[in-house]
C-alpha positions in Angstrom: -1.4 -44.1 -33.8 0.7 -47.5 -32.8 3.3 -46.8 -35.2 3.3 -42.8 -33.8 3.7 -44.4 -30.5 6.7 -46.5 -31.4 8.4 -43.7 -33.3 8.3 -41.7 -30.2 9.9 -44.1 -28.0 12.2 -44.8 -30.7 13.4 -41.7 -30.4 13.7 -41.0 -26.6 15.6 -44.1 -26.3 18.1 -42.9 -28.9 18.7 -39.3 -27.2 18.7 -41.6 -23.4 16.2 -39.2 -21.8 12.5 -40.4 -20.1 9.7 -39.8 -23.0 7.9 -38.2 -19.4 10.4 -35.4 -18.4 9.7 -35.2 -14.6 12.1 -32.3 -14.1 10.0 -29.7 -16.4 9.9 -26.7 -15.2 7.0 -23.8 -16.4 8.4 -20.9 -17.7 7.9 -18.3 -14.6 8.2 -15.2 -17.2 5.2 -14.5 -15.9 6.1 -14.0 -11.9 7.9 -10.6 -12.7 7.9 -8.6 -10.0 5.8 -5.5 -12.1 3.5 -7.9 -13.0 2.8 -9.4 -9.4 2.6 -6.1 -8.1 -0.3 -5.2 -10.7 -2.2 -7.9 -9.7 -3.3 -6.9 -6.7 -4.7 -3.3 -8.0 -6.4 -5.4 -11.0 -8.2 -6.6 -8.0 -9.2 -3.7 -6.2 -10.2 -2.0 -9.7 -12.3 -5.3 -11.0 -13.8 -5.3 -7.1 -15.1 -1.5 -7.0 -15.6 -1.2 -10.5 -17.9 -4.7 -10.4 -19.8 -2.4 -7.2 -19.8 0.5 -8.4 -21.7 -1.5 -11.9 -24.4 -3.4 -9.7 -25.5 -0.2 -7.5 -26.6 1.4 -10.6 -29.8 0.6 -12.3 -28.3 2.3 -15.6 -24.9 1.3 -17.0 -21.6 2.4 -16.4 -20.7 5.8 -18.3 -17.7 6.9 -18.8 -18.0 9.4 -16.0 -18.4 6.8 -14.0 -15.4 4.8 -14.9 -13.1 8.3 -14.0 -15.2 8.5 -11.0 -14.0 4.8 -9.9 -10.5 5.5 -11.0 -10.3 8.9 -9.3 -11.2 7.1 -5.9 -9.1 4.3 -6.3 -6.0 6.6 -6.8 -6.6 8.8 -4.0 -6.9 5.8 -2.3 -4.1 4.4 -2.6 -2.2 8.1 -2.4 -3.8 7.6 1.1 -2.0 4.3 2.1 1.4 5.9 0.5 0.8 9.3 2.9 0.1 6.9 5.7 3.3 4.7 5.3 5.2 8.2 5.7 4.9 7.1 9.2 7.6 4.6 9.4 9.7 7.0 7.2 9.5 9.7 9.8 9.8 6.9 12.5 13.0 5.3 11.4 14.2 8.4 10.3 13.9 10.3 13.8 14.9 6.4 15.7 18.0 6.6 13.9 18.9 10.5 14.0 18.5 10.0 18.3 20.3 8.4 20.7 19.6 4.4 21.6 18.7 4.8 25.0 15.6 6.1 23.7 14.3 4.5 20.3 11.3 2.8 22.2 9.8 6.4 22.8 10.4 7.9 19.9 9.1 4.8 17.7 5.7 4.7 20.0 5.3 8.4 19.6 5.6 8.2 15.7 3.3 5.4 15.7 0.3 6.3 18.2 0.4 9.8 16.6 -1.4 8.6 13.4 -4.2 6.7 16.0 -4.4 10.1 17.5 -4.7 12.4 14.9 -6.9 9.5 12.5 -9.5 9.9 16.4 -9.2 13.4 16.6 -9.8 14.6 12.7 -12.6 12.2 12.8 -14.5 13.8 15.9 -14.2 17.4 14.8 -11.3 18.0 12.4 -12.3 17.3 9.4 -15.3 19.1 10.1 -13.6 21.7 11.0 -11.5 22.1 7.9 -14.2 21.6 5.2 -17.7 21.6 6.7 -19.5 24.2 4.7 -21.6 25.5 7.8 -19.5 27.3 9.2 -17.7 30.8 8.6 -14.6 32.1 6.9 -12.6 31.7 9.9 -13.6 28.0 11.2 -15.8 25.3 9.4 -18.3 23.7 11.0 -21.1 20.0 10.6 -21.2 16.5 9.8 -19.0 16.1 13.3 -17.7 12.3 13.2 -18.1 11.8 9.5 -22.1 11.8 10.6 -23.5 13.4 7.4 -23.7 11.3 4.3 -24.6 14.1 1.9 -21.0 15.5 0.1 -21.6 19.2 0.1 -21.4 19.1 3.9 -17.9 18.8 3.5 -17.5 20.8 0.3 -17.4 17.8 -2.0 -19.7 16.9 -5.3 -21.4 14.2 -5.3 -19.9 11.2 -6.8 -18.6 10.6 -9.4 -17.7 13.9 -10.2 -16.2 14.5 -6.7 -15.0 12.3 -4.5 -16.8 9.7 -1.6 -16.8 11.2 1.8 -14.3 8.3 2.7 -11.8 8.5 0.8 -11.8 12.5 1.0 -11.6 11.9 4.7 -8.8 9.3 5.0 -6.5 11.4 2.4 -7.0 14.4 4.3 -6.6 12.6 8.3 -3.2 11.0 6.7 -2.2 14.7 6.3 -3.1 15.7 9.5 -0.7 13.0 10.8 1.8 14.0 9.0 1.6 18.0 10.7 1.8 16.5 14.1 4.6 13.6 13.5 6.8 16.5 12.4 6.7 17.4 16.2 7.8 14.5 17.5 11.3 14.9 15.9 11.9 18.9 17.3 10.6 17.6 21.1 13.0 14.4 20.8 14.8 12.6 24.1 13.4 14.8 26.5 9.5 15.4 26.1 6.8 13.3 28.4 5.1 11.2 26.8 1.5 12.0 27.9 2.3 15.7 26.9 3.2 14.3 23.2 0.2 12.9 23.1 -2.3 16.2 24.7 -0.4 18.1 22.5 -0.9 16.3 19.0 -5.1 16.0 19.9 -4.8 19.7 20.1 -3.0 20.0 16.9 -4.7 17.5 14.4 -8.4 18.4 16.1 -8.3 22.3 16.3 -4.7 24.1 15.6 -4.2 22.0 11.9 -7.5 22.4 10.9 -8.2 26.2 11.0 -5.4 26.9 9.1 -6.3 24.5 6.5 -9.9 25.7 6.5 -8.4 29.2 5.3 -6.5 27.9 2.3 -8.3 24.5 1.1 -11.7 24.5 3.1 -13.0 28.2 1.5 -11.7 30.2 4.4 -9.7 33.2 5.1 -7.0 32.8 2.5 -8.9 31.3 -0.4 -9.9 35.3 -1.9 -7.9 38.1 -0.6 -10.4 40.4 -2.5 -8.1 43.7 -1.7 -5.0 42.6 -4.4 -8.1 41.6 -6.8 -10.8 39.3 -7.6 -10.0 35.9 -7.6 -6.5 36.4 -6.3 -6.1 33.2 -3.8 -3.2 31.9 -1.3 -1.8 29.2 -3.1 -0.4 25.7 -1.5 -1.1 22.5 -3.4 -0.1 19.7 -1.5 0.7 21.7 2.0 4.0 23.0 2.3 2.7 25.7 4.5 -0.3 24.0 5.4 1.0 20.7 6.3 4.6 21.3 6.9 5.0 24.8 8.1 2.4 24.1 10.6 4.2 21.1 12.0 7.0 23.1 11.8 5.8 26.1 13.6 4.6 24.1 16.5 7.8 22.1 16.4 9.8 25.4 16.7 7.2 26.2 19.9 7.5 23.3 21.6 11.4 22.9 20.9 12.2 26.5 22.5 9.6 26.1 25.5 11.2 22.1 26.3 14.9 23.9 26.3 17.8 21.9 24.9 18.9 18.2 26.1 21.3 17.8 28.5 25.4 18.1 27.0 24.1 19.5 23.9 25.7 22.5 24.9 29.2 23.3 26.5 29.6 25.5 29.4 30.8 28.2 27.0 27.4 27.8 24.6 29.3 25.7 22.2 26.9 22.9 20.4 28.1 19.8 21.4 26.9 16.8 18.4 25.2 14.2 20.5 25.7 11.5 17.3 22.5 9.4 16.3 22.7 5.8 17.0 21.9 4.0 13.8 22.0 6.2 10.5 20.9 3.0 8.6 17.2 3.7 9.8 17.9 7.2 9.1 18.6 6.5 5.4 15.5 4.1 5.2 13.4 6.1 6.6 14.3 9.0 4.3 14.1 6.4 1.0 10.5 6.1 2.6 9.6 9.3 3.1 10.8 10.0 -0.5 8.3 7.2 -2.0 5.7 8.5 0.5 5.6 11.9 -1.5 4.6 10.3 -4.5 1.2 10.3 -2.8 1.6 12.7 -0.9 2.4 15.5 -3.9 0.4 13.7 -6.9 -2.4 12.4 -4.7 -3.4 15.6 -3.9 -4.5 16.2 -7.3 -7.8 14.6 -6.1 -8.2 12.8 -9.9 -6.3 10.5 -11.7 -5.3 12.2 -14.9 -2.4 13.2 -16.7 -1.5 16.1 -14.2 -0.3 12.7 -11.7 2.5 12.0 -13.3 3.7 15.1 -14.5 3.5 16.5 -10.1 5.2 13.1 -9.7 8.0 14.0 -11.6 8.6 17.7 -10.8 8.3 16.4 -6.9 11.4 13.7 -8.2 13.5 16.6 -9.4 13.5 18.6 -6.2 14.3 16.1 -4.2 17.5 15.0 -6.5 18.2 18.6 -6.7 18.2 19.1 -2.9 20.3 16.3 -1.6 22.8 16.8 -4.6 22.8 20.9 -4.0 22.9 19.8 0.5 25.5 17.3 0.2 28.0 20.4 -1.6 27.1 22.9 0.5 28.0 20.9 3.9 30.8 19.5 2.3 32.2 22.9 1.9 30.9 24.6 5.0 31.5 21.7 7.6 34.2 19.8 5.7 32.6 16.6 5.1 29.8 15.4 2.9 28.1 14.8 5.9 25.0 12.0 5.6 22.7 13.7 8.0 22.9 16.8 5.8 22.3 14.3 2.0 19.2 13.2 3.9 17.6 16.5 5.2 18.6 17.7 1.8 16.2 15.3 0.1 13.5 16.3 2.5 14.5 19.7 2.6 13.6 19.6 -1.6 10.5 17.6 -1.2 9.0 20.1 1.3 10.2 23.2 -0.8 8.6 21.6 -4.3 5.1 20.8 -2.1 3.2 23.8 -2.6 4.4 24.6 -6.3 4.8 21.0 -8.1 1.7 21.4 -10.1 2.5 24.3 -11.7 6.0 25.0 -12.1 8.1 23.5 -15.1 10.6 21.1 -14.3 13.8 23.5 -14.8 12.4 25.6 -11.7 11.6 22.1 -9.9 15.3 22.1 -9.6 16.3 25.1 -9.2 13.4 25.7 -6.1 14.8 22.0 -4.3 18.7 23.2 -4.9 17.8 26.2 -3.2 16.2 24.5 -0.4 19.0 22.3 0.1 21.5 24.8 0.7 19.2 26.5 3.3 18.3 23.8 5.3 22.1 23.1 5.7 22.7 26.7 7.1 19.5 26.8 8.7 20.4 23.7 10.8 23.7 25.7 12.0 21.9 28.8 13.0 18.9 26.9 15.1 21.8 25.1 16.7 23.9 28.6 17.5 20.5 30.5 19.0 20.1 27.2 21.5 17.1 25.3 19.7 17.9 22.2 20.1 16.3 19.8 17.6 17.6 16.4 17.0 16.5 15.7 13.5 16.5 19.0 11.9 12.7 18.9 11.9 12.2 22.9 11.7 14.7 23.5 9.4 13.3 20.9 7.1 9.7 21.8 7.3 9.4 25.3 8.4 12.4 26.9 7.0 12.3 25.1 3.8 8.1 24.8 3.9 8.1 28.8 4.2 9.9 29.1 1.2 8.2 26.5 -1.4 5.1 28.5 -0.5 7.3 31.9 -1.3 8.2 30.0 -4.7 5.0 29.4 -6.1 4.8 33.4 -6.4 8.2 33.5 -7.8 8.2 30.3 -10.2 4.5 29.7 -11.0 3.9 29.4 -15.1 0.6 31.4 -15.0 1.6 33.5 -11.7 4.8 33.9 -10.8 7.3 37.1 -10.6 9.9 35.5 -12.7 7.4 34.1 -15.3 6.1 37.3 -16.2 2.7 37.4 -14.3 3.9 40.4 -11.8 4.2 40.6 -8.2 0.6 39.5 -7.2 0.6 36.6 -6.3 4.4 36.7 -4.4 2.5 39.2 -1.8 -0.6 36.9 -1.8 1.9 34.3 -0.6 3.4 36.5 1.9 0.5 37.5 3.7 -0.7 33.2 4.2 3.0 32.6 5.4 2.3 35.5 7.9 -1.4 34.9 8.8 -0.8 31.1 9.2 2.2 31.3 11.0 1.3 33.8 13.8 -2.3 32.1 14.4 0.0 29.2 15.0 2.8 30.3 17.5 -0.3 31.9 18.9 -2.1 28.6 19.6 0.6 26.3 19.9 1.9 28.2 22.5 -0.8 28.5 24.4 -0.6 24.9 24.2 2.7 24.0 25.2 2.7 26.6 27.9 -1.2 24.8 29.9 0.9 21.7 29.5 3.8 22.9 31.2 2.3 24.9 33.8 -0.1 21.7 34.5 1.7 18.5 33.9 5.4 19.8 33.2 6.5 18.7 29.5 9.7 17.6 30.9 11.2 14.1 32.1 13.4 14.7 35.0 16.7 15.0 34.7 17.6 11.3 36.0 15.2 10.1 33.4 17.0 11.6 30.5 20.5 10.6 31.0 19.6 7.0 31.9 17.1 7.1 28.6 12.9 7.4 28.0 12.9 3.9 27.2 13.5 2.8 30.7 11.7 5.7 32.4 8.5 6.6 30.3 7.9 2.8 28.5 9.5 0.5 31.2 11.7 -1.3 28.1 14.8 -1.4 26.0 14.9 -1.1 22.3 18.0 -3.3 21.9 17.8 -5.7 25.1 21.0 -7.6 25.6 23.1 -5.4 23.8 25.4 -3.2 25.2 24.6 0.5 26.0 26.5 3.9 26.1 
């Protein structure tokens, strides 16, 4: 051992370097970013599977196992509908006007308190509880039954835990009334913003989706034959053409902002201040959908991945397919057009992206963003004025993902050989849900205005809603228009 001792110093006085290397550094391989970010799921898998193992008295079966998995994913689908938020917040901040960023970034965020309040009181309830009737559901009001089949689910683990179900579902609901905000932009009180999105996410939102996901109305239109269903799988009419309906509503019934027309009825642009946090909040939105889209397969199995990717496609397709079409019909590639294209093929591939192929993925976002680039020039010739393109987006583009599933759907569709069917089945929930909701929301919009007026004063909105409706400036110190 001496003379191994002396060989080794031998040697480290020959190549001049400390036998102790002080400056050694670990190889860090292992702090890869992918690997990091696994770690905290490993976690939350290890935590609810080590639960889920020690409330049983038997051990875990493999029915179990996709039980734990399914909840976990819809979990986190959950989180990823629920960080749409700041998509559609930064997105609608930078698509407006400085003066008043403050609003619109409070509205986008005390929506999802709202509608998370609201969905839990009666909402939900009213969507899937199973005591009710074809036209409204009914029990378990404030998530206060414990047994599943109250709310249309089987018992675990072959359905899913009343919580997670709930908080998937009240992150959609969040969603329908945030696409508001954007349409009612700059010139809508505040307190009306809020009255108006209980209304939606507690009674408007959740009729219509009782009809198509909760066993209502729309889930067996027995007169074009048995079985023969309205079909939406993640909510482009249920989410989307919802929020876009009342959007339209409330849009027409606020009238348009002041200069955004010319004595002569010209549209006048009224330029957003920041198109940085437009493009963010569009990138957001777009990772959103991956939870949005796949998470509403309610499982974690191999359908995820293959929604995931059809939902990619569309989106590609309809900013590529938006950016050509204004680029030829304006005369610029214009970026406000790339980003509603995006949107505009996200929302079209919502209602068919588990069950078309991926060569009608494409072709159903292209189409969707050429019409939300023309659609956004005709809302602006008739005098609606909406400031991020919000109807065009979700109810133009909404209305016709729905149309696509009876035109592109493998097993259904028109074009796939399956007959006209299911196209009319289609037609009939884009009619049925639409007018019940121009119906309500209306009625909505036009108590509020006849009771607290749902609009600032003219003085308020040229010197900005930031000042008059919050009392504070978005960018203090800086200077202003």
């Amino acid at each position: 051992m001496k003379a191994m001792s002396k060989l080794k110093l031998k040697r480290a006085r020959r190549q001049k370097r400390p036998l102790l290397n002080l400056d050694w550094q670990p190889n860090f391989r292992w702090r890869s970013p992918a690997l990091v970010a696994c770690i905290p799921l490993a976690l939350i898998i290890v935590t609810v599977w080590g639960v889920a193992a020690q409330a049983q008295d038997k051990p875990l079966t493999p029915e179990d196992v996709q039980g734990v998995l399914n909840t976990i994913w819809v979990l986190v689908a959950a989180i990823l509908v629920i960080f749409m938020n700041a998509g559609f917040g930064m997105l609608e901040t930078g698509f407006c006007r400085q003066k008043n960023a403050v609003n619109i970034l409070s509205k986008n965020l005390i929506v999802f308190a709202l509608a998370t309040l609201a969905y839990w009181a009666v909402g939900f309830s009213f969507m899937f509880g199973t005591e009710g009737n074809a036209f409204i559901g009914s029990g378990g009001f404030f998530l206060s039954s414990e047994n599943p089949e109250t709310y249309g689910l089987k018992p675990f683990p072959e359905g899913l835990v009343i919580s997670v179900a709930f908080l998937f579902q009240a992150a959609f609901a969040g969603t329908a009334a945030t696409i508001v905000s954007g349409a009612v932009a700059e010139r809508i009180k505040f307190v009306d913003f809020l009255i108006f999105s209980l209304l939606l996410t507690g009674i408007s939102y959740p009729i219509t989706g009782h009809w198509v996901w909760g066993g209502g109305l729309l889930s067996n239109i027995s007169f074009l034959g048995e079985g023969v269903a309205f079909k939406d799988f993640a909510g482009s009419t249920v989410v989307h053409a919802v929020g876009g309906w009342s959007a339209l509503m409330g849009a027409a019934f606020l009238g348009p902002r002041i200069g955004k027309y010319a004595a002569d009825g010209t549209p006048q642009a009224l330029p957003g201040h920041n198109m940085g946090f437009a493009m963010l909040g569009c990138l957001i939105l777009w990772i959103g959908w991956f939870g949005f889209n796949p998470g509403s397969q309610l499982a974690a199995d191999q359908a995820v991945p293959y929604i995931a990717v059809t939902t990619n496609l569309a989106a590609a397709a309809g900013g590529i397919a938006a950016t050509m079409t204004a680029w030829l019909a304006i005369g610029k590639p214009d970026l406000s057009m790339i980003i509603n294209g995006i949107l505009a093929g996200l929302v079209s591939i919502t209602a068919g992206c588990a069950g078309v192929s991926y060569w009608s993925a494409v072709i159903i976002g292209a189409i969707g963003g050429v019409i939300v680039v023309y659609s956004v020039l005709f809302f602006d010739r008739i005098k609606i004025d909406d400031p991020v393109g919000a109807t065009s987006v979700h109810l133009v583009c909404g209305t016709w993902g729905t149309l696509a599933v009876g035109l592109f759907d493998k097993e259904l569709g028109l074009l796939t050989g399956h007959g006209v069917t299911q196209l009319i089945a289609q037609i009939i929930g884009i009619l049925t849900i639409g007018g019940f909701t121009v119906l309500l929301t209306s009625i909505f919009w036009l108590a509020l205005k006849q009771t607290l007026g749902i609009r600032v004063s003219e003085e308020e909105e040229l010197k900005g809603l930031d000042i008059g409706e919050h009392g504070m400036e978005a960018y203090s110190g800086f200077l202003k228009e």
